[in-house]
TIVEX-294624 format. One record per residue (C-alpha): residue number from 1; y negated, z, x. Coordinates in steps of 0.2 Angstrom, whole numbers, plus 5000, padded with zeros to 4 digits. Example, Ala and Ser with C-alpha at 12.3 -4.5 7.8 and 13.67 -1.06 7.14 Angstrom:
BEGIN
R    i     v     w     u
R    1  5022  5039  5062
R    2  5005  5036  5068
# end
This chain:
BEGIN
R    i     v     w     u
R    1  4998  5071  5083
R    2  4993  5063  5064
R    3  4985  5074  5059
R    4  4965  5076  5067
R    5  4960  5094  5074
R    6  4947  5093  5055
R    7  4963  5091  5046
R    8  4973  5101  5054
R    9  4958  5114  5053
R   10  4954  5112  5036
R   11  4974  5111  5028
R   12  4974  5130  5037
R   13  4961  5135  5026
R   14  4973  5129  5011
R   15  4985  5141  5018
R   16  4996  5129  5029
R   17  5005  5133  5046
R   18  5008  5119  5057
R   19  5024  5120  5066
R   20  5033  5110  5080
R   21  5025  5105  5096
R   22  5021  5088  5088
R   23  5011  5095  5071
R   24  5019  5083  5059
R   25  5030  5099  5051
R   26  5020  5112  5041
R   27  5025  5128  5028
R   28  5015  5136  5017
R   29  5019  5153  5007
R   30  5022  5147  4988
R   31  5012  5159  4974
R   32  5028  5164  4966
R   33  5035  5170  4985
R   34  5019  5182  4984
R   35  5020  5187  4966
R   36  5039  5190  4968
R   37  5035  5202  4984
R   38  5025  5213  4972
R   39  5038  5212  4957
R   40  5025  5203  4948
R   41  5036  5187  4944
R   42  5048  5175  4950
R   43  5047  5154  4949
R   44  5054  5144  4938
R   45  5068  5141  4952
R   46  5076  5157  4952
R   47  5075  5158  4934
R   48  5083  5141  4932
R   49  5095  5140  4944
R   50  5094  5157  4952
R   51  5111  5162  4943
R   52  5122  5146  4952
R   53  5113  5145  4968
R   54  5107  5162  4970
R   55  5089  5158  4974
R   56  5077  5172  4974
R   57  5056  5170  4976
R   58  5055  5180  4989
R   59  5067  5171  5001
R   60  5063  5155  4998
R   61  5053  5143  5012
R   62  5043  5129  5005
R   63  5041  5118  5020
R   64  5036  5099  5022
R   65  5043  5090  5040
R   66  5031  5075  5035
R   67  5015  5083  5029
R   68  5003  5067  5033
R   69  5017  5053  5029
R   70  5018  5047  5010
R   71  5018  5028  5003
R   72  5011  5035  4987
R   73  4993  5039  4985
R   74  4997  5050  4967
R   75  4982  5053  4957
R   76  4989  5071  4952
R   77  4992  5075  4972
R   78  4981  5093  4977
R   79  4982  5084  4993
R   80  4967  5073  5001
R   81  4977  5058  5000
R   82  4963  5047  5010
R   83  4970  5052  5027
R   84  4989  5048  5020
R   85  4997  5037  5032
R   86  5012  5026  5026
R   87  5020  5024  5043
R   88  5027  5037  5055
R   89  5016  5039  5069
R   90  5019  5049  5085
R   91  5033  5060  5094
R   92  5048  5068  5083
R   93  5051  5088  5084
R   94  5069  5094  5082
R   95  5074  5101  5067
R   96  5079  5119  5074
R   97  5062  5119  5082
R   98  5053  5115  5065
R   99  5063  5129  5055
R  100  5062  5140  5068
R  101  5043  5139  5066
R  102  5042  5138  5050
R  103  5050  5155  5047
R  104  5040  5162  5060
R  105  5025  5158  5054
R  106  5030  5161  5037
R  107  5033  5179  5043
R  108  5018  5181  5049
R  109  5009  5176  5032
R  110  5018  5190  5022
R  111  5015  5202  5036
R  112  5003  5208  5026
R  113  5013  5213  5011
R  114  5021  5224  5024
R  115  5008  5239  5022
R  116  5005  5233  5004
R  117  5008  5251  4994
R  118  5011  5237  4979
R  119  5025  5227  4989
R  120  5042  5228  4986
R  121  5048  5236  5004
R  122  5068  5232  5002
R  123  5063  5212  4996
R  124  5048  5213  5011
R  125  5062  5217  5021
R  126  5075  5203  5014
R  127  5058  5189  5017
R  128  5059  5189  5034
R  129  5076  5180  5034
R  130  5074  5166  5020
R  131  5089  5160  5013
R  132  5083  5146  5001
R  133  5072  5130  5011
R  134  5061  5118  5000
R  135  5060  5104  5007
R  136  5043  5098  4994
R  137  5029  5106  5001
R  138  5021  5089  5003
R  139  5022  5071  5011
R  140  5037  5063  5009
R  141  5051  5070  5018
R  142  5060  5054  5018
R  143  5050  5049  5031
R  144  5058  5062  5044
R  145  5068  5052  5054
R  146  5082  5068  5057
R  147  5081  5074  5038
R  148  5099  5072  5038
R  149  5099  5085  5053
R  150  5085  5098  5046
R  151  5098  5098  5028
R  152  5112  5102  5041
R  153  5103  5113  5050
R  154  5100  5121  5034
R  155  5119  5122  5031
R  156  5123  5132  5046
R  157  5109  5146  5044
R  158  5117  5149  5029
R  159  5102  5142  5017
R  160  5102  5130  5001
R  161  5091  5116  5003
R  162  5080  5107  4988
R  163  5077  5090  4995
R  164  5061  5080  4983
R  165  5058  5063  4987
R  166  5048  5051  4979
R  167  5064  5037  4981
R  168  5053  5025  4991
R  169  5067  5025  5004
R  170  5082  5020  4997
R  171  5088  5015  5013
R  172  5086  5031  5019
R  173  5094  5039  5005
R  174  5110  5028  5006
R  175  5116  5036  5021
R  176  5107  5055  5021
R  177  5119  5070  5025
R  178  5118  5077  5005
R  179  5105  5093  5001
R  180  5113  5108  4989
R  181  5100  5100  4977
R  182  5091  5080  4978
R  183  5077  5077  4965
R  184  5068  5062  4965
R  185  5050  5060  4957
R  186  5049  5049  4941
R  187  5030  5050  4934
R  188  5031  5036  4924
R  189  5040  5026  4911
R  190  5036  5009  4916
R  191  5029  5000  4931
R  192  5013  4998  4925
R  193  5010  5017  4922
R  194  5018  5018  4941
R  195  5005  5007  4949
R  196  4992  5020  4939
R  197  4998  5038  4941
R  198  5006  5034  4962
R  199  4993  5021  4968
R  200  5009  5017  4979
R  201  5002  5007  4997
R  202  5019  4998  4997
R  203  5019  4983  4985
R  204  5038  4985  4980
R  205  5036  5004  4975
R  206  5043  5001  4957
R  207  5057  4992  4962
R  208  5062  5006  4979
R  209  5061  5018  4965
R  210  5075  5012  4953
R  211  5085  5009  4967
R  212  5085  5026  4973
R  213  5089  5031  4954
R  214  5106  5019  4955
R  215  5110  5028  4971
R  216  5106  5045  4963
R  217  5120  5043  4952
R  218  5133  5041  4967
R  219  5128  5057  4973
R  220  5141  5073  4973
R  221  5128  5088  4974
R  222  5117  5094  4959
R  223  5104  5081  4954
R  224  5085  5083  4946
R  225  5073  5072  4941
R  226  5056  5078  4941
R  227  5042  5073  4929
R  228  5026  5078  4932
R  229  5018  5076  4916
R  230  4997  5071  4918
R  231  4989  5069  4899
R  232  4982  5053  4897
R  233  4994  5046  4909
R  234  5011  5049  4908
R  235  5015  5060  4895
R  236  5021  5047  4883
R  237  5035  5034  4881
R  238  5050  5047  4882
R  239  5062  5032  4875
R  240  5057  5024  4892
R  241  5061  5039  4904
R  242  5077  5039  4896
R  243  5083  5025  4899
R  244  5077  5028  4919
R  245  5085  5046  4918
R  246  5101  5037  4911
R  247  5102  5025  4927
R  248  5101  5041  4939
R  249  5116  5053  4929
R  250  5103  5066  4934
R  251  5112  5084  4928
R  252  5095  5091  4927
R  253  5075  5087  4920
R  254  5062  5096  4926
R  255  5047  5093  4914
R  256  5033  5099  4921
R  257  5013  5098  4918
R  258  5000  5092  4931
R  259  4991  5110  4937
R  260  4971  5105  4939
R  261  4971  5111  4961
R  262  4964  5107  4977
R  263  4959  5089  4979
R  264  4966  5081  4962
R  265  4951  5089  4952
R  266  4941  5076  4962
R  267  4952  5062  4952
R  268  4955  5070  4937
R  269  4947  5085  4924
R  270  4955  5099  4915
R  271  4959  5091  4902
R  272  4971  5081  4911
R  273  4982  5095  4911
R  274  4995  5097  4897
R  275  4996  5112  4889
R  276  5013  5122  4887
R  277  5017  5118  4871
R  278  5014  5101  4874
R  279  5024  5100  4888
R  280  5038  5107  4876
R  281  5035  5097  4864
R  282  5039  5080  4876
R  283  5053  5089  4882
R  284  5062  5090  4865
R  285  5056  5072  4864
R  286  5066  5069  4879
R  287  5080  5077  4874
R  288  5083  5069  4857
R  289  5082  5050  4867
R  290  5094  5057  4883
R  291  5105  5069  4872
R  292  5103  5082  4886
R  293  5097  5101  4879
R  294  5084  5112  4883
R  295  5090  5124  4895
R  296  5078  5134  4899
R  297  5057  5136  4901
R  298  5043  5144  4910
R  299  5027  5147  4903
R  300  5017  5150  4916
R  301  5023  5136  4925
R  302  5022  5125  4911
R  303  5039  5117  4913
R  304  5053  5114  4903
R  305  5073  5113  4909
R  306  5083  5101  4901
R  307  5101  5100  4905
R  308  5114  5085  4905
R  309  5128  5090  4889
# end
């Protein structure tokens, strides 16, 4: 197991359910799954890309089959990135095994919303069978040697899969069995910034990243990049992420603000998080360099869609 009984312990405080006889796989219910449940909300998914995809809060799975293993030690991360471990270690689980347990589990953290006078009994009802899997909740899923197996698997329980990868792994990219959705993480405009924001533990980590952003642009499903946007850090150059969003044909831009949780406010302070209109002000930045539009935007979220023209 990579993960120690204190971690393990400590990460299901936070919330998380390890899953899988080996404990490398983990899911945790998302905020917007909760709110959705009680017709308080949706995320910024379903509003963005609910209408194509047909993702709805409520039956979406946000699930990690890497939680310990990441190459990037990201100042932003809500994770404790001091036990992050950069090479695979242990036993593998089978990907039916992992989403099999991660549905269960994630059954048993809504069961709750089941006597909930508040909870939405028909979307209670439709929870227990998820039909949208994240593949984000943390680590880097790149790392999994069967990803191309759990995105299958995906396929034939009838789920869309969101695959976020940091592009460390170009290798593994190159050949992976393709998700409804790939984004890959750009949090900076220039190599410099990269060695600030990710703290990568790999020495060629601006280098893997352009080369997953060539072979981003080979791929047939629908394509995001994801900015998350850290004042005093990031949020600047757009002309630069242009240019990197250019090399990867993405069809979409998610930019998005830094949220001040869990272990990043030991790194960074409030401050470091961009307010919406700041976030929407860099996105209409972003568009006037990559000629993309704004497609869409959520608030509370603070994140702004842009869309390829």
């Amino acid at each position: 197991m990579a993960v120690s009984a204190d971690e393990l312990s400590e990460l299901e405080l936070a919330g998380y359910r390890f899953v899988g006889e080996h404990k490398h796989s983990a899911v945790k219910v998302c905020h917007w799954t909760r709110k959705s449940l009680l017709n308080l909300g949706v995320c910024y998914k379903e509003r963005f890309y609910g209408r194509d995809l047909g993702i709805r809060s409520h039956r979406c799975l946000q699930l990690t089959p890497s939680l310990p293993f990441c190459d990037h030690r990201c100042v932003y991360c809500w994770r404790n990135t001091d036990v992050t471990t950069s090479s695979w270690v242990g036993e593998v689980d089978e990907p039916a095994d992992i989403l099999d347990g991660a549905i269960s589990a994630q059954r048993k953290l809504l069961s709750g919303f089941g006597g909930n006078p508040n909870s939405d009994k028909k979307k209670f009802k439709e929870a227990q069978e998820p039909k949208h899997c994240a593949i984000s909740l943390a680590g880097e899923p790149t790392f999994y040697p069967n990803l191309s197996e759990l995105i299958e698997e995906c396929g034939r329980r009838g789920m869309t899969s969101f695959l976020v990868t940091n592009g460390m792994h170009p290798e593994v990219l190159e050949h992976i069995v393709e998700p409804t959705q790939l984004y890959i993480s750009v949090v900076a405009p220039d190599s410099e910034t990269y060695k600030v924001v990710c703290r990568p533990t790999v020495p060629d980590g601006w280098k893997r990243l352009n080369q997953s952003l060539e072979l981003m642009s080979c791929f047939k499903c629908r394509k995001a990049i994801r900015l998350t946007l850290v004042k005093g850090f990031n949020l600047k150059k757009p002309e630069e992420y242009a240019k990197i969003i250019e090399k990867a044909g993405a069809d979409f831009i998610e930019a998005k603000a830094y949220m001040f949780v869990g272990f990043s406010r030991r790194r960074l302070v409030m401050e470091n998080m961009p307010l919406s209109d700041e976030v929407n002000g860099f996105a209409r930045e972003l568009a006037r360099e990559t000629g993309y539009s704004i497609a869409g935007e959520s608030r509370p979220s603070r994140v702004v869609l842009l869309k390829k023209v």
